[in-house]
C-alpha positions in Angstrom: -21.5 -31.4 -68.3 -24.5 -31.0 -70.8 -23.4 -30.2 -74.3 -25.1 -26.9 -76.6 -24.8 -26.4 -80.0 -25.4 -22.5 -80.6 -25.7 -21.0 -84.2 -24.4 -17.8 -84.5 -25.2 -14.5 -86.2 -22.3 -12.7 -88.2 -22.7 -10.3 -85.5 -22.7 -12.1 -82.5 -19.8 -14.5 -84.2 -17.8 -10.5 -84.1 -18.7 -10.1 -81.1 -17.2 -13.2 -79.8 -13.9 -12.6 -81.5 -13.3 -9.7 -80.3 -14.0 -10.3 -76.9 -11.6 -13.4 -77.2 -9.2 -10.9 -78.5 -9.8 -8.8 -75.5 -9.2 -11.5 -72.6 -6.9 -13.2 -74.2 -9.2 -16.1 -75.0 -8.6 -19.1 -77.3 -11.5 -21.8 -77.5 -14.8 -20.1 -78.1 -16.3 -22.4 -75.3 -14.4 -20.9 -72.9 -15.0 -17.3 -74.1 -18.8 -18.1 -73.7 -18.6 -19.4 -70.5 -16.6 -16.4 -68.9 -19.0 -13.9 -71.1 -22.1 -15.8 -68.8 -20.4 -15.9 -65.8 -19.6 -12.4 -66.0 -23.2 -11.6 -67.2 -24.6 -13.2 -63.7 -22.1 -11.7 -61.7 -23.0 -7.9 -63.1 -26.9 -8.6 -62.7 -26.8 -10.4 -59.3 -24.7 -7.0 -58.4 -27.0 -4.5 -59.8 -30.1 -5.7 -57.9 -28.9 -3.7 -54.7 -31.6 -1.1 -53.7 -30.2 2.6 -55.0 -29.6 4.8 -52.2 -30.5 8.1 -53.0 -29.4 9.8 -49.8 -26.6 11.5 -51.2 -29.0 13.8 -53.7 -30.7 15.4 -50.9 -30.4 19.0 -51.3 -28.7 18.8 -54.5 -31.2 21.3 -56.4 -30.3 24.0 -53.9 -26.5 24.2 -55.2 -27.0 25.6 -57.6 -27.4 29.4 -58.4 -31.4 30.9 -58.2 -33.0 32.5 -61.1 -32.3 35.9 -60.8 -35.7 37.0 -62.3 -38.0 34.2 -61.7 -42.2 34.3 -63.4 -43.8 33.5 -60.0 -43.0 35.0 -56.2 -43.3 31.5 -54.4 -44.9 28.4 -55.6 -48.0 29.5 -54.3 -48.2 31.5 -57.4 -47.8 28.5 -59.5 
């Protein structure tokens, strides 16, 4: 395993305590590893192609202006 020194900003260094505080994480190492791993896992799942299916119709569910400024879009 390669080693990696990594200087950290005041924020970032807050950042990492907290989330060690949040998983229950001792060694910083470790909390860095599992931050990555985690980071991969959520953008290998977010390149699935959004299906829009389900907002089909959607914009006629909704009530129609009662007192609309054109007849019909061909008025537009």
């Amino acid at each position: 395993m390669s080693h990696l020194n990594i200087h950290l900003t005041p924020e970032l260094e807050k950042a990492l305590s907290d989330y060690m505080h949040l998983r229950g994480i001792k060694i910083k190492s470790d909390a860095v590893r599992q931050a990555l791993q985690e980071a991969v896992e959520r953008e290998k799942g977010l390149r699935q192609i959004p299906d829009f299916t389900r907002w089909v119709g959607m914009g006629k569910v909704g009530p129609e202006n009662p007192s609309p400024k054109f007849r019909s879009d061909d008025d537009l």
